[in-house]
N, C-alpha and C positions, 0 to 999 in steps of 0.2 A: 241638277237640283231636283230632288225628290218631288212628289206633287203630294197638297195636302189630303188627305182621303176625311172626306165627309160624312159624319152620319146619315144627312139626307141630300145625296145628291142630286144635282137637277133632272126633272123629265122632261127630255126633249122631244115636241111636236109639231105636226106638220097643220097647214092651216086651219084645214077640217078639225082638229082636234082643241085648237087653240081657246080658253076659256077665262077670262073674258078677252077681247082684241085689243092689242095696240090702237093706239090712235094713228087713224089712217096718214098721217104722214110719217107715221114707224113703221107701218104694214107695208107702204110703197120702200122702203127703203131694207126689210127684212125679207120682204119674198119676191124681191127683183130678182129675176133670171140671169142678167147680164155680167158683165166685170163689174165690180166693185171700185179696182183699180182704175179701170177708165170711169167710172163714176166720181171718185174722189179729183182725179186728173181733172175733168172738165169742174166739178166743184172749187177747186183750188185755185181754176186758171190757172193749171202747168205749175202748180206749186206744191205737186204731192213728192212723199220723198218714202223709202222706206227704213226704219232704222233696226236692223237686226238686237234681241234681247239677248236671248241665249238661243243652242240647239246644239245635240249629240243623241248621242243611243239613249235611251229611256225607258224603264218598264211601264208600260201606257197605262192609263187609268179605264178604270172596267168599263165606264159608258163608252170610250172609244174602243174597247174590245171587242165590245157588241157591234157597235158599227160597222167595223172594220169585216167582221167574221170569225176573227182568231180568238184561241185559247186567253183566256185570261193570264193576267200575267206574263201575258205577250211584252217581246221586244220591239220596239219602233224608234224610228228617228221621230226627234220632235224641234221642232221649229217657233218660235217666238215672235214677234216680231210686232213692231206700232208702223202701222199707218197714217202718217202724217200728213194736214195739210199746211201748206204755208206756216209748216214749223211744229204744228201742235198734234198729239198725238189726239187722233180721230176716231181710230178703229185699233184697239188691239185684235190680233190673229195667230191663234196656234194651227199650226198645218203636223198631223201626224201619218206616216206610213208605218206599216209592220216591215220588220226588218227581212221576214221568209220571203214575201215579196218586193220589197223593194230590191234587196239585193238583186243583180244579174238582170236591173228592168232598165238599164240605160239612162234612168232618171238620176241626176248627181245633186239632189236635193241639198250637199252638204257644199257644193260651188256657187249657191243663189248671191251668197253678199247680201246686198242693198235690192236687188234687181226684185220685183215682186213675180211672188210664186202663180198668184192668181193671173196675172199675164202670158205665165207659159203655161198654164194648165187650157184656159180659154184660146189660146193660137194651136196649140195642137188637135187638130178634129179626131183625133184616136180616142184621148179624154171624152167619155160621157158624163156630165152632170146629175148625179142623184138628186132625190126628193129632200127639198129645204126644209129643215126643222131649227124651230127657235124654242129658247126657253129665259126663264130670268138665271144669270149667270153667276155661281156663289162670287162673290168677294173674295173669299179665301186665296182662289185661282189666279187673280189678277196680279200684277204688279203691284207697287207697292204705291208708287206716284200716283197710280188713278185707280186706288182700290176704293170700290164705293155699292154698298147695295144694290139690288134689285136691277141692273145693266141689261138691256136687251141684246143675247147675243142670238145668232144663228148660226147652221153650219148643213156641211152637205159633201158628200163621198162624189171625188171624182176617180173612174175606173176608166182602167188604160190592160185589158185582158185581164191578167192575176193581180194588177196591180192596184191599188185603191188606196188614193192621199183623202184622207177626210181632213177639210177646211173648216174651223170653227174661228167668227169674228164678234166679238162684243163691240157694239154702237157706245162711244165713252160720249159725255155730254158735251164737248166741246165739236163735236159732229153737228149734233140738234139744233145748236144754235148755230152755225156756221149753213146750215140748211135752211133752218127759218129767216135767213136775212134776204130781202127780195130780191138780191144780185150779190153776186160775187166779186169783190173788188179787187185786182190784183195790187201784191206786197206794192209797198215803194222802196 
C-alpha cells in the first residue's frame, strides 16, 4: 500500500529541540530508553499482544530515507503493526529497513508474525539504539480505526553493522488512559 506523501511532513526531534514539551507523563513514556514491549507487558499485566497490519517491499517515505542514510526513493521492507494491550490497540508501530542492507543481514524481518520486533532488536546486544526523536504524527499515515490528529509518536534507528531498522511508534489514546489509571487490573 502506497504511503500518503505530504505537503508538510513532520519534523522529527530529539529532546533538546523539543518546543513546547509534552506533558511529563508523555515525556516519561516518549524518551524511555528501554523496551516498549516489556513496558506495555508489565502495563497490561501479560496482556500485551501484537497484531500484524500489513508488511512487504516498499519505496520508503523520504523522512525515513534520511534517517536510514539511503538514496531517496530507496527500497525497504516495511512493517505495520498495533501494539496491543488487553485487546486495545496501544501503540501503533511501523519498523522500516532498506532493502541494500537488510538483504544478506540474517535479520528475516518478513518471519516476525505476531512475535514483537522491538523484543529482538532489545535481546540482541549487536543492535545499538539511536537518538530518540519524537514529533506530532500526520493522521494521514495511521490506520484508519485510530486515525486522529496531533498523536505523539517517536522513533529511533537501531544498527546491527550496515544494517539499520528504524522504529517509529505513535502513543494512540487508549494508551494515556490505560497509564493514568493508578493500577493495572488484569482482564477477567
Amino acid at each position: 500500500m502506497p504511503h500518503t506523501v505530504l505537503a508538510h511532513p513532520p519534523h522529527w526531534r530529539n529532546a533538546a529541540q523539543l518546543h513546547p514539551l509534552p506533558a511529563v507523563a508523555e515525556r516519561d513514556w516518549l524518551f524511555d530508553q528501554d523496551s516498549l514491549t516489556r513496558r506495555l507487558t508489565a502495563l497490561s499485566v501479560n496482556g500485551f499482544s501484537v497484531t500484524p497490519l500489513q508488511e512487504g517491499w516498499q519505496t520508503l517515505r523520504l523522512d525515513e530515507t534520511r534517517a536510514l542514510g539511503v538514496p531517496a526513493q530507496a527500497q525497504g521492507w516495511v512493517r505495520e503493526v498495533f501494539l496491543r494491550g488487553n485487546g486495545q490497540p496501544w501503540v501503533f508501530a511501523r519498523s522500516v529497513a532498506a532493502r541494500s542492507a537488510l538483504e544478506g543481514s540474517g535479520l528475516a524481518l518478513d518471519q516476525l508474525g505476531s512475535r514483537s520486533l522491538g523484543e529482538l532488536l532489545f535481546s540482541d546486544r549487536a543492535f545499538q539504539r539511536g537518538e530518540l526523536q519524537v514529533t506530532r504524527y500526520p493522521a494521514a499515515w495511521l490506520p484508519a480505526e485510530v486515525r486522529s490528529e496531533q498523536l505523539w509518536a517517536r522513533r529511533s534507528c537501531f544498527r546491527r553493522g550496515e544494517l539499520a531498522v528504524l522504529v517509529a511508534e505513535v502513543f494512540l489514546p487508549a494508551l494515556w488512559l490505560a497509564a493514568a489509571q493508578p493500577q493495572a487490573v488484569p482482564p477477567l
